[in-house]
N, C-alpha and C positions, 0 to 999 in steps of 0.2 A: 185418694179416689180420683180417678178421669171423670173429668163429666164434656161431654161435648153439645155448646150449645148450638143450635140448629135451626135454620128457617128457610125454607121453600118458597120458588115462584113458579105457577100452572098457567094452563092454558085457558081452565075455566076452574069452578065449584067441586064438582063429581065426580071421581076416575072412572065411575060404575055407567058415566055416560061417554067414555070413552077419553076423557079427560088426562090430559100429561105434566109430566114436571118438564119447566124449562130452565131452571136455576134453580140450585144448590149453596149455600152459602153457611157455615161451621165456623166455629171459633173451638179450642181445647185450651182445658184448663185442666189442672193438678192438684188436689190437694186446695181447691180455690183459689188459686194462683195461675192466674191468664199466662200458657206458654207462649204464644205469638204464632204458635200453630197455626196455622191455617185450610182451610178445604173449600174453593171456589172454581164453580163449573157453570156454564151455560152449557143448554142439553138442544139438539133439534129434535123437538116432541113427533114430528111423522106426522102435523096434522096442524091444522088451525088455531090461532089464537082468537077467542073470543072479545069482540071490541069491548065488552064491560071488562076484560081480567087484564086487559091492554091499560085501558083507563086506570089502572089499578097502579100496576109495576111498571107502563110505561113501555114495555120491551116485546119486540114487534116484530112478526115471521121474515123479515130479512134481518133482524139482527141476531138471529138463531141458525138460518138458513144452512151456513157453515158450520155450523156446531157439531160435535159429535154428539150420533144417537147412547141415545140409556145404555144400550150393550157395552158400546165400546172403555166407559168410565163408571162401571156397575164395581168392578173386582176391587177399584181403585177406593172408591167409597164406600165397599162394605169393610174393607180393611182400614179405614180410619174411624167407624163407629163401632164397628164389633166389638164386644165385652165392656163400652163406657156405658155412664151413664146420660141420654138424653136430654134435653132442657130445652124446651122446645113452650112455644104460647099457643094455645089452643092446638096440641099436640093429638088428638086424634083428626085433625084435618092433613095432617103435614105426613103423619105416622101411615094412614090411610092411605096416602097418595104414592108410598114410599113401596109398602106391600104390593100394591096394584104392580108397580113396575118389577119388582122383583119375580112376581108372578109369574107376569107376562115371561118373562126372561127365564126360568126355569123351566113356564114350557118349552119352548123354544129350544132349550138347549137337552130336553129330555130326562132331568133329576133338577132337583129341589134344593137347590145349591145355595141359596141363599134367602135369608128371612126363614118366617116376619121378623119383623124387627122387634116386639114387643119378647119374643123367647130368644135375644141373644142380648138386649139391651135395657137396663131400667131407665123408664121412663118416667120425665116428671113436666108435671103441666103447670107451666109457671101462669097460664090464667085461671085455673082453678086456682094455684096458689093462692093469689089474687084477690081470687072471688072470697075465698074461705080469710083470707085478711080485713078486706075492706067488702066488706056485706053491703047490697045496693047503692054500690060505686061505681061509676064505670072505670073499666079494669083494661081498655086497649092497651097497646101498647105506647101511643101518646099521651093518653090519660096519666098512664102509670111517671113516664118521662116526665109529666109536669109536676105529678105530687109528688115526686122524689128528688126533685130539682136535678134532673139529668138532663143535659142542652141537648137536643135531639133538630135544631135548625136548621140543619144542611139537610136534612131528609124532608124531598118536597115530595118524591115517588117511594113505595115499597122499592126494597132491592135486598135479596136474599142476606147477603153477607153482612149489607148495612147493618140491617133489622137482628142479626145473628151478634156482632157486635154491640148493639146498644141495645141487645135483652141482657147480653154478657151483664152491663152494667147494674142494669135494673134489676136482676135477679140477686147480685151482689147486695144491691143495694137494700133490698126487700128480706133479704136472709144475716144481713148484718155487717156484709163487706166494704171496701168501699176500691174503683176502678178508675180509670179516667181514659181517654178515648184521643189519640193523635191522629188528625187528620190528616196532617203532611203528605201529600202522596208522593215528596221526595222519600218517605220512611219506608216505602215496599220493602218487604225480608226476601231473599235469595231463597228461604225457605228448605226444601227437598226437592224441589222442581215441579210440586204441585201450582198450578196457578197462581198466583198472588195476589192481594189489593195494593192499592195505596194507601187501606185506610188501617192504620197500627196500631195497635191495644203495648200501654202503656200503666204499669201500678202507679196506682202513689207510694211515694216513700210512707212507708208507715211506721216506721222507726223514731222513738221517742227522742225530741231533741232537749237539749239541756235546757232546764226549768231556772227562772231566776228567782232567789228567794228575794222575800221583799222581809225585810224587820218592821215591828210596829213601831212606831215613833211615842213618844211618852202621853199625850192625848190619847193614844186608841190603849196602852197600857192602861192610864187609868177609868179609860170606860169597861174594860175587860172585869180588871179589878173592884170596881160598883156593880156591876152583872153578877161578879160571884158570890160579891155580898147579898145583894137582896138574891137569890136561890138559898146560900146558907141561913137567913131568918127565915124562909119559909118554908124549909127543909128539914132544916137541922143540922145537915153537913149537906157538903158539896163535895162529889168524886172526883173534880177538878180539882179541888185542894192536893190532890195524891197524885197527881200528874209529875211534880216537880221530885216526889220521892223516888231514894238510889234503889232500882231491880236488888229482890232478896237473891 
């Protein structure tokens, strides 16, 4: 199974008030298995950043300026989500915001050429996950980072990819997996020639290492040996007694 997890940064709240994405930020994985894929874009939204969503992500109408607009990097990222599954937190804000643009972009070009995203993609809301786990909890995505013991410390702003990465983790972690997160930014991947970060997604070895046996020493023998006694007087027998018998 692909699933690509995914987090947005906007200009404000509301697409329906005119509102833009201005970073993209994806991680893919396989099979629960982080490829090292990647998919990272800053967007120039065509419009204003609002000082609360600036406060927010930090990332500010001349650091976009240059950016290419939604059109130009629309094809490139519907071809890296098409047919996965999403994994996104609080995914009707992100999902929402994603339609908007594809919208806009199909008028535009005069057919419906791409999206919604909900009828080409399954989508899963890792904070309802969340919610439906840990019932009146708070379920952000720090919250979650603390109760799962995922170092989330280098993250003092939102930043799409960041946040994309270290849902990666969290979502593993909440569903049973387990990830770990290289910050190196000597680690950048060559990639495909899509954008890259610095910041690497690495597994842990999960591969069982060699176990050492340990023998009981004659004390823990004959405490074994007095355990089995008193079971067989208050038993009758002891099934441990048959442990030591040759397979029929």
């Amino acid at each position: 199974m692909r699933q690509i997890i995914l987090d947005t940064e906007t200009t404000g709240i509301d697409p329906r008030e005119g509102h833009r994405l201005i970073e993209i930020g994806a991680v893919e994985m396989v099979n629960r298995r982080l490829t090292g894929r990647t998919y990272h874009q800053y967007i120039n939204p065509e419009r204003d950043i609002e000082a609360e969503a600036m406060a927010v992500h930090g990332i500010t109408n001349e650091r976009v300026a240059e950016e290419p607009v939604f059109a130009r990097v629309a094809d490139d990222f519907w071809a890296f989500i098409a047919g996965a599954e999403l994994v996104i937190h609080n995914a009707p804000f992100d999902v929402g915001f994603m339609d908007h643009e594809f919208e806009m972009l199909n008028r535009r070009r005069g057919e419906p050429r791409l999206g919604p995203v909900a009828e080409h993609c399954r989508i899963l809301d890792t904070l309802q996950l969340a919610r439906d786990k840990h019932p009146g909890q708070r379920n952000n995505l720090d919250a979650l980072c603390k109760r799962y013991e995922i170092d989330n410390g280098h993250r003092v702003l939102h930043g799409a990819l960041l946040d994309a990465e270290i849902l990666a983790d969290v979502y593993l972690a909440m569903t049973g997996g387990q990830t770990a997160l290289s910050l190196d930014p000597s680690a950048a991947s060559e990639g495909d020639g899509r954008q890259q970060s610095g910041l690497a997604i690495r597994r842990l070895d999960l591969e069982p290492g060699r176990l050492r046996v340990v023998a009981p020493d004659e004390r823990e023998l004959a405490a074994h040996r007095d355990k089995l006694s008193r079971i067989r007087e208050a038993a009758g027998e002891c099934a441990w007694d048959r442990l030591d018998e040759a397979p029929s």
